[in-house]
C-alpha positions as CSV (number, residue, x, y, z in Angstrom):
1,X,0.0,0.0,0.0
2,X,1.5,3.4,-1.0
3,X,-0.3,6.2,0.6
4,X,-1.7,6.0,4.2
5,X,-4.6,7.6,5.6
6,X,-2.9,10.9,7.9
7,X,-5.7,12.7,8.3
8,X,-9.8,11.8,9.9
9,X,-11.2,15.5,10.3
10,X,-15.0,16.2,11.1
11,X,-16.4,16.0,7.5
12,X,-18.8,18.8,6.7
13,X,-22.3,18.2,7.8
14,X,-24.1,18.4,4.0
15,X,-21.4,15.0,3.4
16,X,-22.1,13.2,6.8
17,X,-26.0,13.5,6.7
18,X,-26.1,12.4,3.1
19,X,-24.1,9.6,4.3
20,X,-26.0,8.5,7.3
21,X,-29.6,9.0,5.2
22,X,-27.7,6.4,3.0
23,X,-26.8,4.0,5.6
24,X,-30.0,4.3,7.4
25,X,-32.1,4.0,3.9
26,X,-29.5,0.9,2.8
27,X,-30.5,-0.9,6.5
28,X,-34.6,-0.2,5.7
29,X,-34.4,-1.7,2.7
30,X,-32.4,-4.8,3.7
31,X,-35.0,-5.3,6.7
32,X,-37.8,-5.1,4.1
33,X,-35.8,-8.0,1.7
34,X,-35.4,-9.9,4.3
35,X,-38.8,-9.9,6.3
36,X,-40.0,-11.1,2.2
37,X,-37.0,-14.0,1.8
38,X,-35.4,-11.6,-0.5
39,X,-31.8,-11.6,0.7
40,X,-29.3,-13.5,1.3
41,X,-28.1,-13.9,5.2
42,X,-24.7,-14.0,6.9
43,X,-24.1,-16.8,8.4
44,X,-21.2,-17.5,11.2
45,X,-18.2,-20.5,10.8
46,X,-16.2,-22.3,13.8
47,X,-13.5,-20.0,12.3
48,X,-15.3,-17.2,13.6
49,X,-15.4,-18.2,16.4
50,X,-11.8,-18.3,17.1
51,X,-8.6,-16.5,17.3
52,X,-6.5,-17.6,14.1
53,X,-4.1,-19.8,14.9
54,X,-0.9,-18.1,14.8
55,X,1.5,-16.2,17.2
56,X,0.8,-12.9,15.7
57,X,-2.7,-13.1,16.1
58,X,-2.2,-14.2,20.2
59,X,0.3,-11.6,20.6
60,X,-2.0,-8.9,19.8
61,X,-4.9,-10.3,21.5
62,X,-2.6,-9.9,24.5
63,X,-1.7,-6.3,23.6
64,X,-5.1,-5.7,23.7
65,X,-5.4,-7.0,26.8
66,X,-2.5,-5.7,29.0
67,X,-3.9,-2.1,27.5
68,X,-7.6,-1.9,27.1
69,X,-10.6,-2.4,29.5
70,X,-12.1,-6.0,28.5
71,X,-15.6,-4.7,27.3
72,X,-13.2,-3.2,24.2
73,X,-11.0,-6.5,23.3
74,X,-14.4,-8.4,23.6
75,X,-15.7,-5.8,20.9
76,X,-12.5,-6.5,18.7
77,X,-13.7,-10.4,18.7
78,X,-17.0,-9.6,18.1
79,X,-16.5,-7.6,15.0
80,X,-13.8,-9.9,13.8
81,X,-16.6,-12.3,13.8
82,X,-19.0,-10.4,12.2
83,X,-16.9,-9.0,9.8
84,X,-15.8,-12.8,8.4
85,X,-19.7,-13.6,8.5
86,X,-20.3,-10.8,6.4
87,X,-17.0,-11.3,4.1
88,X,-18.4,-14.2,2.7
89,X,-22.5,-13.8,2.8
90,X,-20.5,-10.5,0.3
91,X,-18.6,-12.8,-1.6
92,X,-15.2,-11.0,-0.9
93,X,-11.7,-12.3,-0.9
94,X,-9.9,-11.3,2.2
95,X,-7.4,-12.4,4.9
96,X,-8.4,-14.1,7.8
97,X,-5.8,-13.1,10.0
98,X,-5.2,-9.5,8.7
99,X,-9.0,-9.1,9.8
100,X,-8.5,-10.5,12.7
101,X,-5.7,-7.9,13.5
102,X,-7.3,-4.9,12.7
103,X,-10.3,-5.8,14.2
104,X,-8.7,-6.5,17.7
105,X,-6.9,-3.5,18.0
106,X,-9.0,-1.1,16.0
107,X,-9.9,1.1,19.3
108,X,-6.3,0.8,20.9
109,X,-6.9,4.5,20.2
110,X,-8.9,4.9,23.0
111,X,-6.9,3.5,25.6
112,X,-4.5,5.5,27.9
113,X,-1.7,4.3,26.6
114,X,-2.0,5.3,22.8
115,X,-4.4,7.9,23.5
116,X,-3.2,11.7,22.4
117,X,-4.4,15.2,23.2
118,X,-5.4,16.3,19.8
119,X,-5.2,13.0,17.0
120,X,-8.0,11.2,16.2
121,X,-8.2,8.4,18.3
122,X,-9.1,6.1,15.0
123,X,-5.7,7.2,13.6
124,X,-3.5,6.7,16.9
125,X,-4.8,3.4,16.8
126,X,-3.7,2.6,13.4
127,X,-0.5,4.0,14.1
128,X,0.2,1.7,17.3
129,X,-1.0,-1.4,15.6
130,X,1.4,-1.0,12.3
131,X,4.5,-0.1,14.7
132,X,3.5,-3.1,16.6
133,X,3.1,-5.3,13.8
134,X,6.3,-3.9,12.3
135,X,8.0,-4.7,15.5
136,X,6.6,-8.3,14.8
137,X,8.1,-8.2,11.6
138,X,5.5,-8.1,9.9
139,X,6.0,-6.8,6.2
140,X,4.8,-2.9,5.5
141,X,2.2,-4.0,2.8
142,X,0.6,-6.2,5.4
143,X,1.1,-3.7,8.4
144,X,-0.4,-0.6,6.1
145,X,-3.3,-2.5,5.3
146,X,-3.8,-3.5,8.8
147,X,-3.2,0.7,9.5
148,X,-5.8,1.5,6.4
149,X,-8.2,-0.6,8.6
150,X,-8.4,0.9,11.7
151,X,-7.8,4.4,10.3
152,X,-10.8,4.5,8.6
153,X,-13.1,1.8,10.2
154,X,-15.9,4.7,11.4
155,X,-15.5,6.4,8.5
156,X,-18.9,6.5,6.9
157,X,-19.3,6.2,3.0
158,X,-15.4,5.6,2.6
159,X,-14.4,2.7,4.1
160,X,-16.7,0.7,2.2
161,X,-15.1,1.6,-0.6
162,X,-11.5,0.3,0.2
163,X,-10.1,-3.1,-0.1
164,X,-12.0,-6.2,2.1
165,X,-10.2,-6.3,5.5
166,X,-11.1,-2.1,5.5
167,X,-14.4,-2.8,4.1
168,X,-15.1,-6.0,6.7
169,X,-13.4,-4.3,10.0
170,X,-16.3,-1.1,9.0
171,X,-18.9,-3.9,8.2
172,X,-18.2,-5.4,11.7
173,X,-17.8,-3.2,14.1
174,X,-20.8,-1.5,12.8
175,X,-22.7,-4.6,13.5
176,X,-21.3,-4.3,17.2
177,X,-21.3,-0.5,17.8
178,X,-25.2,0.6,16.6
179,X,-26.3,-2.7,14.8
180,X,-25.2,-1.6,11.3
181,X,-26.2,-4.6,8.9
182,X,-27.5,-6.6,11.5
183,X,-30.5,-7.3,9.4
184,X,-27.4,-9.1,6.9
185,X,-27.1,-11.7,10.1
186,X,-29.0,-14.7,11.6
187,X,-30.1,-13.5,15.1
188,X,-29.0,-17.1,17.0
189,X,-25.7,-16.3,15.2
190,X,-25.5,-13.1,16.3
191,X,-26.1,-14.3,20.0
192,X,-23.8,-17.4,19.8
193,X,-21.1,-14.4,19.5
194,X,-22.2,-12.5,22.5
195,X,-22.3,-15.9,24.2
196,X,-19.0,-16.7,23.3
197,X,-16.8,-13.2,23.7
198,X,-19.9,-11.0,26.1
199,X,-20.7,-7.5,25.7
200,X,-19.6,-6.5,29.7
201,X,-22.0,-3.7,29.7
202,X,-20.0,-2.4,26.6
203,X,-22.6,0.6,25.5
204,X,-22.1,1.4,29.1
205,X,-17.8,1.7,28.7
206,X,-18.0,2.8,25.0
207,X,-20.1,5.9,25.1
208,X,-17.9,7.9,27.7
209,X,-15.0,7.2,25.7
210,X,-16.4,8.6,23.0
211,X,-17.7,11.6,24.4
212,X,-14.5,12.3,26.1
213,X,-12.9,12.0,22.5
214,X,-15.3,14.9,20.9
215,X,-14.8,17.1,24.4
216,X,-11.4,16.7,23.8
217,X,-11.1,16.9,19.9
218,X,-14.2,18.4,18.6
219,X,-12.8,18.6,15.0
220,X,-12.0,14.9,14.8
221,X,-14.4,12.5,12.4
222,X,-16.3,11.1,15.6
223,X,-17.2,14.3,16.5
224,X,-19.4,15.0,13.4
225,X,-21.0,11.5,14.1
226,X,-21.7,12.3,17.5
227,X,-23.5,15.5,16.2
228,X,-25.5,13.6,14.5
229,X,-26.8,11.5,17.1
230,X,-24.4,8.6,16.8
231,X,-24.4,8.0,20.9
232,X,-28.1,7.9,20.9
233,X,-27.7,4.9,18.0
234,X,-25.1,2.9,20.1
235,X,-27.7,2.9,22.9
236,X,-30.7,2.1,20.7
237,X,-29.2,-0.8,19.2
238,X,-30.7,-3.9,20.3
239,X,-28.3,-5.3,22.8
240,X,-28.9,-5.2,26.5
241,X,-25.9,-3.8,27.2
């Protein structure tokens, strides 16, 4: 990858409601499809449901761990899951295990640790897991694409334009976070992956972060989100917690 993603400012409001009235008309329609059989459904492996079996993939779990409350790492898992689901009910090519690390660490951004005064959080998390996976030695195509992925997983309207593991890290945390294409997954699935990594009152965790990050940074792309009542979706999305 040649060019990475340096910059995540608040996009103006004309381009994020247009983007939202998308996403929000795209998920209406895909209820309506599938309340008549009309679409096709998501629809989880044993893969899924598993950390990839490799010493990269364990290593950064553990990053994740050692530096991130655990209601965040379960999120990583969760949208890792999703993401795959979706990946193949979309018919993409993509790899597992680069997935699987963007998705873990894609809101290492928003821990203490990686956290800065004025950067948005999406982009201080892509930085931290390509010098990680750089330090792993990890090649810079694979660790950019890994940064591409985290940079601009809430990035609304763009993301799903990039390659699959930027497209499938959006896909699933959007699932996770406000129940973006949820309608795209079987519900049992859906709760087999709570039952397996739980939510530990994640909309309760998540929503203060965020916050904090627009107080802090109100020119950041979460901030125009936020304006638009992006908290208020995270808590209306139809998880318990």
């Amino acid at each position: 990858m040649s060019r990475l993603t340096t910059t995540r400012t608040r996009p103006p409001s004309w381009l994020l409601a247009s983007r939202l009235i998308k996403v929000q008309s795209q998920a209406m329609l895909r209820r309506m499809a599938r309340s008549y059989g009309m679409r096709r459904v998501a629809h989880l492996s044993e893969d899924d449901l598993a950390i990839p079996d490799s010493a990269l993939a364990r290593k950064a779990v553990a990053l994740v761990a050692e530096t991130s409350p655990g209601f965040l790492l379960n999120h990583g898992l969760r949208a890792y899951a999703f993401g795959a689901a979706l990946g193949r009910r979309d018919r993409l090519k993509f790899d597992r295990e680069l997935l699987f690390l963007a998705a873990v660490m894609h809101d290492l951004g928003l821990v203490e640790q990686f956290d800065t005064p004025d950067e948005p959080f999406e982009l201080q998390g892509a930085k931290a897991a390509r010098d990680f996976l750089l330090g792993q030695g990890v090649d810079n195509e694979r660790a950019d694409l890994v940064h591409e992925a985290i940079a601009l997983h809430a990035s609304i309207g763009v993301a799903s334009r990039g390659a699959p593991e930027v497209q499938l890290c959006h896909y699933g945390t959007g699932v996770d976070v406000a129940g973006f294409r949820l309608y795209d997954m079987e519900m049992r699935d859906v709760k087999r992956v709570i039952e397996v990594w739980p939510r530990l009152g994640f909309k309760q965790g998540f929503v203060p972060l965020l916050k904090d990050q627009v107080a802090r940074k109100p020119h950041c792309n979460i901030a125009g989100l936020v304006s638009f009542g992006f908290t208020d979706m995270i808590e209306a999305a139809p998880y318990r917690d």
